[in-house]
BAFI-3210 file (N, C-alpha, C; in Angstrom, 3 decimals, decimal comma, padded with zeros to 6 digits):
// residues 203
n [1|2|3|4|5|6|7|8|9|10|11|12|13|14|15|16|17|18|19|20|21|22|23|24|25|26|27|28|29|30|31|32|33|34|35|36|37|38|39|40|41|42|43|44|45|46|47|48|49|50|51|52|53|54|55|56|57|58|59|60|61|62|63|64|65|66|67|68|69|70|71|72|73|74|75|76|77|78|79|80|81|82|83|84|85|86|87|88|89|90|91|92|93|94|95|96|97|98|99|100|101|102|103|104|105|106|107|108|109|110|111|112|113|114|115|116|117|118|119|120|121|122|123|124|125|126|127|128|129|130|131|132|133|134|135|136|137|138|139|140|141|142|143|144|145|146|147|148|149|150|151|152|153|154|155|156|157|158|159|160|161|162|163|164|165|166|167|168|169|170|171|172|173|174|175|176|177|178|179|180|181|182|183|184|185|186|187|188|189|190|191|192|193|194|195|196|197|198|199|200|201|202|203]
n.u [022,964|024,321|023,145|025,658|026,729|028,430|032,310|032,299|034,360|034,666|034,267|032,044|028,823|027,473|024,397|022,724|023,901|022,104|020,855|018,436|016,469|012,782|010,560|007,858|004,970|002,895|000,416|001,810|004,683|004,765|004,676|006,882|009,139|008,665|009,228|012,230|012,736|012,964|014,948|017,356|017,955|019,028|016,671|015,164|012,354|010,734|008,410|006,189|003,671|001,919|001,290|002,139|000,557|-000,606|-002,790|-005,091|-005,010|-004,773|-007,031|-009,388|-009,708|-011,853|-013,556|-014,875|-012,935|-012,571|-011,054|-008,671|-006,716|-007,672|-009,570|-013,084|-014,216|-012,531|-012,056|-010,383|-008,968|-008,311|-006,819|-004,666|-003,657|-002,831|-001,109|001,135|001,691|002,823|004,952|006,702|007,814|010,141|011,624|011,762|013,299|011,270|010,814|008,923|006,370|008,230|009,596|010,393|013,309|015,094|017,126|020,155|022,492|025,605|029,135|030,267|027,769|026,655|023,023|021,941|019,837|017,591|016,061|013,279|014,627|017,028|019,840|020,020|021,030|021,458|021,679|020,436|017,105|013,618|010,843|008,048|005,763|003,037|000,581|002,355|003,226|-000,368|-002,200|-005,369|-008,200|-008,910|-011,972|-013,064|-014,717|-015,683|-014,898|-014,236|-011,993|-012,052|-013,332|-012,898|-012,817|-014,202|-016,532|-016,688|-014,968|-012,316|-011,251|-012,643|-012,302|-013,199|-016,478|-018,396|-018,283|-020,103|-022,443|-026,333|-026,068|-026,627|-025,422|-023,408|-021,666|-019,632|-018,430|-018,228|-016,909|-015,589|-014,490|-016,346|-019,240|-018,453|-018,135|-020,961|-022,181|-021,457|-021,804|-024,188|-026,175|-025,894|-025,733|-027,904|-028,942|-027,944|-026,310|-025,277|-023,279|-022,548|-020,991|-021,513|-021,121|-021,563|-018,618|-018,151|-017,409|-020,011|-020,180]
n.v [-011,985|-009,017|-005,498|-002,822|000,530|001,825|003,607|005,987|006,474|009,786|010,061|010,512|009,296|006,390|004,203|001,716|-001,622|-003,567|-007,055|-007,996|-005,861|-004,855|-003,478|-002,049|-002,474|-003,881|-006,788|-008,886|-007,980|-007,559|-010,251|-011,205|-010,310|-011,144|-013,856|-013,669|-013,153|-015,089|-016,666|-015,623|-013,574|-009,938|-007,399|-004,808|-002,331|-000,419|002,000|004,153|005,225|006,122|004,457|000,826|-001,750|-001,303|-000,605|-002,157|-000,579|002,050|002,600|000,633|000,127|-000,845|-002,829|-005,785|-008,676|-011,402|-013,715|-014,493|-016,949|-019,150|-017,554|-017,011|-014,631|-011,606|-008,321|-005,798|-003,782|-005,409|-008,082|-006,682|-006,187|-008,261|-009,697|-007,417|-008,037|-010,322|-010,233|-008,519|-010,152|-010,890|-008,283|-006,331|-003,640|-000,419|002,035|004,581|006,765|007,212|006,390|005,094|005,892|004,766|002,041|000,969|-001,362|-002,566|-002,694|-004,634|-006,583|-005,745|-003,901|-000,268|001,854|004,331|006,942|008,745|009,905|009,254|007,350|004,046|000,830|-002,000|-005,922|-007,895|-007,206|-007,573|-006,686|-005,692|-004,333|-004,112|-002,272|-000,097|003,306|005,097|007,424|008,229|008,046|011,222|013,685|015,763|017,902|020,842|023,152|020,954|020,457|022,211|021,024|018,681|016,299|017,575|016,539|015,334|012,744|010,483|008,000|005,465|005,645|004,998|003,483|004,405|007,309|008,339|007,658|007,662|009,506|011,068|009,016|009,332|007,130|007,739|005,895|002,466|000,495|-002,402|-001,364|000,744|-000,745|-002,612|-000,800|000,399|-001,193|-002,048|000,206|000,401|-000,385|001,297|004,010|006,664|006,970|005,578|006,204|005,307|006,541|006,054|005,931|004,365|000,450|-001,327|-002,349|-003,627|-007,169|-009,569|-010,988]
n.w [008,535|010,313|009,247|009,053|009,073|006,899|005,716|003,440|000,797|000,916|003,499|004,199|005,850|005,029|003,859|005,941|004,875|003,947|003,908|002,450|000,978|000,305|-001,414|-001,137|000,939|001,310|001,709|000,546|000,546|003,001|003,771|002,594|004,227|006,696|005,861|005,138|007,116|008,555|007,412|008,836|007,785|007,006|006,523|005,136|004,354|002,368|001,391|-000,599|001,137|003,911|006,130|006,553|004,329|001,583|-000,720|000,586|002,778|002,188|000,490|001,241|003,975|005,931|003,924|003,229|002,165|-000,003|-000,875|000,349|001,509|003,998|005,414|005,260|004,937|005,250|007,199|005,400|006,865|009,494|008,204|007,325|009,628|010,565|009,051|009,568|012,091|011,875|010,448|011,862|013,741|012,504|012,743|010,759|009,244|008,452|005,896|005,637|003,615|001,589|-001,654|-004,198|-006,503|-008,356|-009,160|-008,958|-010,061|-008,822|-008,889|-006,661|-006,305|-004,971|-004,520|-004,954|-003,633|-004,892|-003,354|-002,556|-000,213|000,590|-000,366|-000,479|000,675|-000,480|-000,209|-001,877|-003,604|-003,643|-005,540|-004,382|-005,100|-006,189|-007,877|-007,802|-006,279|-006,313|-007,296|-007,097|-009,791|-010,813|-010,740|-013,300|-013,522|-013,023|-010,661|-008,867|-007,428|-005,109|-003,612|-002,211|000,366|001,089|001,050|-001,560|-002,390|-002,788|-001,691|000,676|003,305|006,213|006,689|008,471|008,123|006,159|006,767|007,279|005,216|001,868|-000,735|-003,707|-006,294|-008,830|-011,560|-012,812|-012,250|-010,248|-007,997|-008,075|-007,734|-005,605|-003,641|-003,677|-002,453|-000,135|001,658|001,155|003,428|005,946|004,467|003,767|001,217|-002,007|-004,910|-008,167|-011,044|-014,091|-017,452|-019,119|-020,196|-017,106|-015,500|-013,807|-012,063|-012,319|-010,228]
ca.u [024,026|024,011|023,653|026,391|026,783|030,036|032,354|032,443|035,594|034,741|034,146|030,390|028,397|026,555|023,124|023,211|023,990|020,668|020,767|017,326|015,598|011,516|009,742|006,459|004,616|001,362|000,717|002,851|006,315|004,869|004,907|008,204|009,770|008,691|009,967|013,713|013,476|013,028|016,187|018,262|018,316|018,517|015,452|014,100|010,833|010,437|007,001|004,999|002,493|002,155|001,079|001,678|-000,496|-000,465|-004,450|-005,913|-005,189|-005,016|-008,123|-010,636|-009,213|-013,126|-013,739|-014,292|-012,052|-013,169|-010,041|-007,788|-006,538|-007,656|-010,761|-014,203|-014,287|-011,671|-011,742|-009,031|-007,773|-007,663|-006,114|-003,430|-002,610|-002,284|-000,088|002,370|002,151|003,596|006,538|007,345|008,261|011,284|012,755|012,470|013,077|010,938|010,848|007,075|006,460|009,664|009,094|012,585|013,336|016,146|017,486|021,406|023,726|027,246|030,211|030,478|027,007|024,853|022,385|022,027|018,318|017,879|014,738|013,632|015,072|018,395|020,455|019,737|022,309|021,120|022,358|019,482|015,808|012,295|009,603|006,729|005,097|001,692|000,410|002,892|002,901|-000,872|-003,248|-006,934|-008,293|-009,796|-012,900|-012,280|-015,938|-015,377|-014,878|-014,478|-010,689|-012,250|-014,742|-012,249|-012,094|-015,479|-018,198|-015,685|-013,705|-011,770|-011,101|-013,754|-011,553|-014,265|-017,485|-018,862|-018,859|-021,315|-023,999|-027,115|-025,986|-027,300|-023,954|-023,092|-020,593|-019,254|-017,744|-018,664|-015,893|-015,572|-014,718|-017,478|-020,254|-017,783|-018,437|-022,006|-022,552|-020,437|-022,317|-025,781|-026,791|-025,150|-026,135|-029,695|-029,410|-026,743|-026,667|-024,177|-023,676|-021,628|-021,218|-021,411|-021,916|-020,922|-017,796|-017,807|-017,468|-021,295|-020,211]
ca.v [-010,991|-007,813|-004,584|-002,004|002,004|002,109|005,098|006,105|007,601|010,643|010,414|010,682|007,891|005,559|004,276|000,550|-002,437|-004,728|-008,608|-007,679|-004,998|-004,844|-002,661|-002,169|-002,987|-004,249|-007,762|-009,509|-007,353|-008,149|-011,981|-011,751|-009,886|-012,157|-015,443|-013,343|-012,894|-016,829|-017,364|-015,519|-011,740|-008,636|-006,733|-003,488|-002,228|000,590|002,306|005,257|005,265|006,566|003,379|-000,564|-002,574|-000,872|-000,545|-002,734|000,313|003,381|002,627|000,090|-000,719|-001,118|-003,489|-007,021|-009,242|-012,392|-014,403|-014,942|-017,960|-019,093|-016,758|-017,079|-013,339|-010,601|-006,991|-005,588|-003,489|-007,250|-008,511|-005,899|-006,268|-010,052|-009,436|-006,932|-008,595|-011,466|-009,449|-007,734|-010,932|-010,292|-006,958|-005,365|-002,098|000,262|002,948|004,884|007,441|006,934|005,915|004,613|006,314|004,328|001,361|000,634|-002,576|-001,604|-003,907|-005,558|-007,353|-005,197|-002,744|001,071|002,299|006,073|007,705|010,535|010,458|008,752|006,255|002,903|-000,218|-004,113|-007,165|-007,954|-006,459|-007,903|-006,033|-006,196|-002,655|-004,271|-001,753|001,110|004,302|005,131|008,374|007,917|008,821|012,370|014,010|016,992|018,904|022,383|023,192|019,659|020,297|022,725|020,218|017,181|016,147|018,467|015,884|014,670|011,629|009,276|006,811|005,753|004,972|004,665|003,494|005,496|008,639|007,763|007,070|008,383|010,131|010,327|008,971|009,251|006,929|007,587|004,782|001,334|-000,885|-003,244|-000,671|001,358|-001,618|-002,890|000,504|000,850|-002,841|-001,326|001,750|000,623|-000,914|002,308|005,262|006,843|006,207|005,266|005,973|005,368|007,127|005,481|006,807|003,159|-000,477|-001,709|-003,502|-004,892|-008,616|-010,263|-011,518]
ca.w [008,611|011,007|008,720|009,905|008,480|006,563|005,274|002,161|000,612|001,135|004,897|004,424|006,506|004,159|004,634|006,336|003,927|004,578|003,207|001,356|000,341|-000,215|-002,136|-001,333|002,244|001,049|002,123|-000,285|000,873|004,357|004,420|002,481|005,653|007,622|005,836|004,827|008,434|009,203|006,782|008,790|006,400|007,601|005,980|005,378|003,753|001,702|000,776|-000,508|001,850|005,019|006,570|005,454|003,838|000,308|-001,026|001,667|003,899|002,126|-000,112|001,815|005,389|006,256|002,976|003,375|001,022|000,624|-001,559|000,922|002,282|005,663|005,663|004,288|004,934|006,284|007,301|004,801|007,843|009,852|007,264|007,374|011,109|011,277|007,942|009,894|013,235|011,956|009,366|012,884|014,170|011,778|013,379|009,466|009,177|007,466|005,838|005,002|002,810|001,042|-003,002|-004,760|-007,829|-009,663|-008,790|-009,565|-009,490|-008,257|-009,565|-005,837|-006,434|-004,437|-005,151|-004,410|-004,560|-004,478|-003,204|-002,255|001,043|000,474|-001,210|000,926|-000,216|-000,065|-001,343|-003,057|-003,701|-004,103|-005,639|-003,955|-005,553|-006,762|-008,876|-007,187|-005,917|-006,891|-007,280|-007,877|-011,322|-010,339|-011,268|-014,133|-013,371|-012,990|-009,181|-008,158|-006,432|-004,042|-002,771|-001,863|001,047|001,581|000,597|-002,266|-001,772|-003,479|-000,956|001,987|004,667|007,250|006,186|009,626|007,824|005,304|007,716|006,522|004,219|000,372|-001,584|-005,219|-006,681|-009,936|-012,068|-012,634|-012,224|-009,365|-006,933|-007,336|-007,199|-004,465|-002,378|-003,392|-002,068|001,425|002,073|000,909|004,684|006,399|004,118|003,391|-000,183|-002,957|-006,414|-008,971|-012,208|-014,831|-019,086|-020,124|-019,633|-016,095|-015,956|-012,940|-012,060|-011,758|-008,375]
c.u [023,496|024,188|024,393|026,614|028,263|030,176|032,519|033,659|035,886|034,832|033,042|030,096|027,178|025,201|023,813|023,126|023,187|020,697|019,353|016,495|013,914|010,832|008,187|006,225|003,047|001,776|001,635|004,328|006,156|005,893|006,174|009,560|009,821|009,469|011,465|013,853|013,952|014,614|017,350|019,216|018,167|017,487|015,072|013,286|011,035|008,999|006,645|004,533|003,165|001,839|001,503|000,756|-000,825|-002,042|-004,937|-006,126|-005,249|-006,184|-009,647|-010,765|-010,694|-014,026|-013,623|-013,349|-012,469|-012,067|-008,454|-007,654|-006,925|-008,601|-011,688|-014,340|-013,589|-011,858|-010,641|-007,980|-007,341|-006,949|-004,262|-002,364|-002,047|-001,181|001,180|002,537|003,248|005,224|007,160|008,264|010,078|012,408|012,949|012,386|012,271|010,537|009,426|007,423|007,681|009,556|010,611|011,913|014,553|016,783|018,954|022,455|024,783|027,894|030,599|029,374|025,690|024,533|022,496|020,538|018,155|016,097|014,269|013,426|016,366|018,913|020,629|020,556|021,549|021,640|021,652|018,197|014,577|011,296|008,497|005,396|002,936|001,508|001,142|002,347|001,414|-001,550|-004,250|-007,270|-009,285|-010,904|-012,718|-013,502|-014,839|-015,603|-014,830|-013,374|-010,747|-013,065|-014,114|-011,915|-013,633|-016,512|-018,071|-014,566|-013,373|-011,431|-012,174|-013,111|-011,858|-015,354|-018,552|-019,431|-019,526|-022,793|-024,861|-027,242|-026,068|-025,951|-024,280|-022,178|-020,473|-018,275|-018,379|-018,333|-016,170|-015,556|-016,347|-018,664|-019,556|-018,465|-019,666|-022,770|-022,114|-021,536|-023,814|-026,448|-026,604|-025,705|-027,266|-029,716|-027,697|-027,093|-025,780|-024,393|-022,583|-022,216|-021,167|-021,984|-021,602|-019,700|-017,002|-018,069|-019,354|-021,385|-020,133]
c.v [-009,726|-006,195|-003,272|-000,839|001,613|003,483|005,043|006,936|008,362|011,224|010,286|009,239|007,606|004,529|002,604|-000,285|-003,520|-006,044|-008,227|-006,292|-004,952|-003,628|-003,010|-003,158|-003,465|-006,108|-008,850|-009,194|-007,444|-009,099|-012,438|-011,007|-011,000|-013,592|-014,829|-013,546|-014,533|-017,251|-016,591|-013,981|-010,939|-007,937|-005,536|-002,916|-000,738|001,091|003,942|006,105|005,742|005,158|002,053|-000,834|-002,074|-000,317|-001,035|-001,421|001,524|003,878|002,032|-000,807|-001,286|-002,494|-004,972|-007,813|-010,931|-014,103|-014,292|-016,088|-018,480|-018,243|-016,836|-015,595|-012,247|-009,037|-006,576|-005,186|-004,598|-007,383|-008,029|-006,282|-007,455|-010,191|-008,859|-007,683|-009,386|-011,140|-009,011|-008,462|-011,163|-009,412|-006,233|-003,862|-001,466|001,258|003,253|006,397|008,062|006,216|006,057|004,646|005,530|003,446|000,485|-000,232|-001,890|-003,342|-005,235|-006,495|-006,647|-004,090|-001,069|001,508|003,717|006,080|008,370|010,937|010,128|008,016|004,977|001,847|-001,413|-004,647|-007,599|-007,483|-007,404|-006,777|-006,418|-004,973|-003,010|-003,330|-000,004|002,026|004,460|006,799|007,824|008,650|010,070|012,934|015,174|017,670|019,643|022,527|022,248|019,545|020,502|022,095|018,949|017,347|017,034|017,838|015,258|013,673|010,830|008,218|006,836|005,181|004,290|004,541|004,240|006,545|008,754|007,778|008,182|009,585|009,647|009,890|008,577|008,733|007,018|006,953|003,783|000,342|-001,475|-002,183|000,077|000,462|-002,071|-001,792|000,433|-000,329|-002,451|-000,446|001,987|000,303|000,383|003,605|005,399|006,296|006,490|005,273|005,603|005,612|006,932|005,796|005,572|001,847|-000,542|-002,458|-004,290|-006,146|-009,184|-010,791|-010,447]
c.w [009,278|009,865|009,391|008,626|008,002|005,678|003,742|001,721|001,399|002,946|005,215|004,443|005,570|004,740|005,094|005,126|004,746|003,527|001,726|001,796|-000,338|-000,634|-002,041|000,636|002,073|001,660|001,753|000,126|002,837|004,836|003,571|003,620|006,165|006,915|005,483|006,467|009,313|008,366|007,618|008,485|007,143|006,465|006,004|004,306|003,259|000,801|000,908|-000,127|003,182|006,320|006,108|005,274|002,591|000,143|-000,113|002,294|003,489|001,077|000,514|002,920|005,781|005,370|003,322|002,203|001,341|-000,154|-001,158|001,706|003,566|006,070|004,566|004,072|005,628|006,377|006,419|006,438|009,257|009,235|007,507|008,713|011,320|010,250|008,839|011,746|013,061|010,934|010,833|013,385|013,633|011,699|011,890|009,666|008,249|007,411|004,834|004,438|002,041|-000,711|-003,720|-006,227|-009,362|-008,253|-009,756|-008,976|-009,752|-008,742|-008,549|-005,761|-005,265|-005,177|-004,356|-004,897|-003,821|-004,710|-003,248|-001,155|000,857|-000,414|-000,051|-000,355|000,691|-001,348|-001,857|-002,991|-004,453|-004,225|-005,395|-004,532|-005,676|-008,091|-008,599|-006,791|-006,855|-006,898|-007,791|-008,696|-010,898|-011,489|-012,271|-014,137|-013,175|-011,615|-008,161|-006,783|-004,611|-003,067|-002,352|-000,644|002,125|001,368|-000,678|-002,126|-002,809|-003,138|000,391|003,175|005,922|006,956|007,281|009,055|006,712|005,790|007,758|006,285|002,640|-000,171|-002,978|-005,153|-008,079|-010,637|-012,096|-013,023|-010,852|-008,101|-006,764|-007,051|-005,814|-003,178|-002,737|-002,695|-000,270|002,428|001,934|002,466|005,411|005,879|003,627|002,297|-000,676|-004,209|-006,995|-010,382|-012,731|-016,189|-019,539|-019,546|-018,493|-016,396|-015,038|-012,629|-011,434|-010,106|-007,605]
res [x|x|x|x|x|x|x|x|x|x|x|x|x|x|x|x|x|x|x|x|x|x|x|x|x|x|x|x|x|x|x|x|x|x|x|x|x|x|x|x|x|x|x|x|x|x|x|x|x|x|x|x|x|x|x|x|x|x|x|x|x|x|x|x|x|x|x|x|x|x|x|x|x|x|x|x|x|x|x|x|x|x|x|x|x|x|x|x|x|x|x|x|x|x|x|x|x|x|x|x|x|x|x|x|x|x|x|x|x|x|x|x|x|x|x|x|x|x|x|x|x|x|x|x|x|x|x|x|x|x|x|x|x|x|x|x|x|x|x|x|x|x|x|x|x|x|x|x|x|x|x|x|x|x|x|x|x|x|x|x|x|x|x|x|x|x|x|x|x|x|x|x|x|x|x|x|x|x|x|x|x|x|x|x|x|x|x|x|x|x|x|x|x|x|x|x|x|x|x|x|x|x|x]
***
C-alpha cells in the first residue's frame, strides 16, 4: 500500500499513514524493513539515535562481534552497513533522533505514536528498541562532568584515538574487558579498576 498525508477535521495535514511502523534501527528493526519491504508494506523507522544501527554504532562501531551469522568475525560498523544496505533496498523511511513517547490504538485499527517530533500513524508497529533509548552509567567523582569528552569518555567510537595513550577503564563487566581486550594492541598501556569481582564472561 502507497502511504498518502490525509486531512484531519480540523484542516490540519496529518502525518502519512505507513503499513508498518519500526521502532528502533538497530540491526533487528533493520532486517525487518527490509523483509516488510519484500511483502509489499510501506515502512518507516523510527529511532533515538542520530545514526542506525542502535549500540553497534553509537557504542563500538570499531568492535569486532563475533555471534553473528555468516561471519566468524565482523566489524560492528560492517556489520551495520551491510544491515542498512540491504533495509534500503526497501525505500523505508526514517526517522533519526526521534524517540516515541506513547503509543495509542485508535478505534479504526491503527495506531498513532507520538514523539517528540510529531504524531506519525501506522497500521501496525514492531518493536525493535533492544534495550532503548540508552545513557551510559556516568562517573559521580567530583569534577568528572567537566572532563567528558576531555580525556573522559563513555563510548570509544574510534579505537584511533587511543593510540599510545595510557587508558583507564573503569568497570568490569563485559564491556570493559571487551574494550580493554580492543585498545590493549593500540594503546601504551591499559588498566582497569573495578570495586569487586569481575563479571565478565571467561571468553
Amino acid at each position: 500500500m502507497t502511504p498518502a498525508h490525509v486531512d484531519s477535521p480540523s484542516g490540519e495535514q496529518q502525518e502519512e499513514l505507513f503499513d508498518i511502523t519500526i521502532i528502533g534501527a538497530g540491526p533487528t528493526g533493520l532486517f525487518a524493513a527490509f523483509y516488510a519491504g519484500l511483502r509489499g508494506a510501506s515502512v518507516q523507522i523510527i529511532d533515538s539515535l542520530e545514526e542506525p544501527g542502535g549500540a553497534l554504532t553509537a557504542i563500538y562501531p570499531e568492535k569486532y562481534i563475533y555471534d553473528v551469522i555468516g561471519y566468524s568475525k565482523v566489524l560492528a560498523k560492517d556489520f551495520v552497513s551491510a544491515c542498512l544496505d540491504q533495509a534500503m533496498r526497501s525505500d523505508p523511511t526514517i526517522h533519526l533522533k526521534e524517540e516515541v513517547l506513547e503509543l495509542s490504538p485508535q478505534t479504526d485499527g491503527t495506531f498513532y505514536l507520538t514523539t517528540t517530533k510529531t504524531i506519525r500513524r501506522s497500521r501496525a508497529v514492531i518493536v525493535a528498541a533492544g534495550v532503548g533509548a540508552f545513557e551510559p552509567t556516568r562517573l559521580t567523582a567530583e569534577g568528572v562532568t567537566e572532563l567528558e569528552g576531555k580525556g573522559v569518555n563513555y563510548f570509544a567510537k574510534r579505537v584511533d584515538d587511543f593510540r599510545d595513550r595510557n587508558v583507564v577503564i573503569v568497570g568490569g563487566g563485559d564491556s570493559a574487558v571487551d574494550w580493554a581486550v580492543t585498545l590493549e594492541p593500540v594503546a601504551k598501556s591499559v588498566h582497569v579498576i573495578h570495586r569487586s569481582k569481575f563479571r565478565a564472561h571467561e571468553a
